[in-house]
C-alpha positions as CSV (number, residue, x, y, z in Angstrom):
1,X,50.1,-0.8,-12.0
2,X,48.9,2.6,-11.7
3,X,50.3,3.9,-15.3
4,X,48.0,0.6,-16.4
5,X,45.1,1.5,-14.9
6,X,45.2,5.4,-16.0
7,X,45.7,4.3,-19.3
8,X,42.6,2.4,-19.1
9,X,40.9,5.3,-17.6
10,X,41.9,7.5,-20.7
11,X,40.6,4.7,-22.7
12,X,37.4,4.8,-21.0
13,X,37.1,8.4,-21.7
14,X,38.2,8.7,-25.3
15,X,35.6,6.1,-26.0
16,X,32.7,8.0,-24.1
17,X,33.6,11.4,-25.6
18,X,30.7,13.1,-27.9
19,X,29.8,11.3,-31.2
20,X,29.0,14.3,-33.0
21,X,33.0,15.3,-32.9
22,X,33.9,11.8,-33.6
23,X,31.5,12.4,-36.5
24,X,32.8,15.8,-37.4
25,X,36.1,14.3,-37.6
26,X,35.6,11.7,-39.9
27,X,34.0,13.6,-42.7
28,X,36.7,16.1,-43.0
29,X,39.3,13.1,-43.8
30,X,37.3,12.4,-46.5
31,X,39.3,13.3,-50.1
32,X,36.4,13.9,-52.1
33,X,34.3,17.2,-51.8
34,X,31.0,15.2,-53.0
35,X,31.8,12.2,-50.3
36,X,32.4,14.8,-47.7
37,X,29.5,16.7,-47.9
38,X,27.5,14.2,-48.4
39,X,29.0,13.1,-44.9
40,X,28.1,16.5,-43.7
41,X,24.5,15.9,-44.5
42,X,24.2,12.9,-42.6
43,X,25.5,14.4,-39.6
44,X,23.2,17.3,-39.6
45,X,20.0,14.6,-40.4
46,X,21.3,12.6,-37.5
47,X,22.1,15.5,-35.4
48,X,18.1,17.2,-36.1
49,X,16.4,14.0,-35.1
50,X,18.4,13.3,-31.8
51,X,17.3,17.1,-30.9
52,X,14.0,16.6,-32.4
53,X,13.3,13.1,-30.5
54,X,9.5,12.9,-30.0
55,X,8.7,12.4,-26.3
56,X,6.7,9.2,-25.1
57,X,3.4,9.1,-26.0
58,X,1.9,7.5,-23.2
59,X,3.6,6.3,-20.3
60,X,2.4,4.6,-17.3
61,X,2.5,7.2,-15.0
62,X,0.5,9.5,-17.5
63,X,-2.0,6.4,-18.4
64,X,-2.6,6.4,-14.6
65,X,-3.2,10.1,-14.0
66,X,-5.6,10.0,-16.9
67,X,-7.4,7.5,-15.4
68,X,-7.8,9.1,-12.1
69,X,-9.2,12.2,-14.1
70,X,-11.6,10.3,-16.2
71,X,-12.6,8.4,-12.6
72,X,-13.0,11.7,-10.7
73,X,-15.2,13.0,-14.0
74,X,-17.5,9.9,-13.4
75,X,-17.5,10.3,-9.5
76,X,-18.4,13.9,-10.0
77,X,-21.6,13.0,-12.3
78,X,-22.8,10.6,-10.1
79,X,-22.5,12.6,-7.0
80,X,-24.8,15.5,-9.2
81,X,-27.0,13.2,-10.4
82,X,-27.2,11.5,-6.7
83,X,-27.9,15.4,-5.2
84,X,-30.8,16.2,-7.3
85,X,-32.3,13.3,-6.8
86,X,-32.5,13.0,-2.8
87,X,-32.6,17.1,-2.9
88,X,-36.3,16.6,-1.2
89,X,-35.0,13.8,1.0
């Protein structure tokens, strides 16, 4: 039972090891130079956009805090506007 379950366990973390030397692997078995660096280029394209991922535009969190700003901006005005009017009050 146990040798079962740390095989299983080893599976589990052959699976989850790091694509890009799963990758790296696979295009040096390739035979022919042309296939494999043509292999190589697709690992370095796929490699450049996972670093270069762009972030989230606008999240809810952001949408909300922009919000509050725009609010406080308005809240502000008023509150000037409301001052100079009642100034000889």
């Amino acid at each position: 039972m146990p040798v079962k379950f740390a095989l299983a366990t080893l599976a589990a973390l052959a699976i989850s090891a790091s694509p890009a030397a799963a990758l790296e692997q696979n295009c040096r078995f390739i035979q022919a130079k042309a296939d494999r660096e043509a292999c190589y280029e697709k690992q370095e394209e796929e490699l450049a956009a996972k670093r270069n991922k762009p972030k989230p535009v606008a999240t809810d969190e952001s949408k909300s805090l922009e919000s509050l700003r725009q609010m406080r901006q308005d809240d502000d005005a008023v509150y000037r506007s409301i001052h100079g009017i009642c100034r000889g009050c």
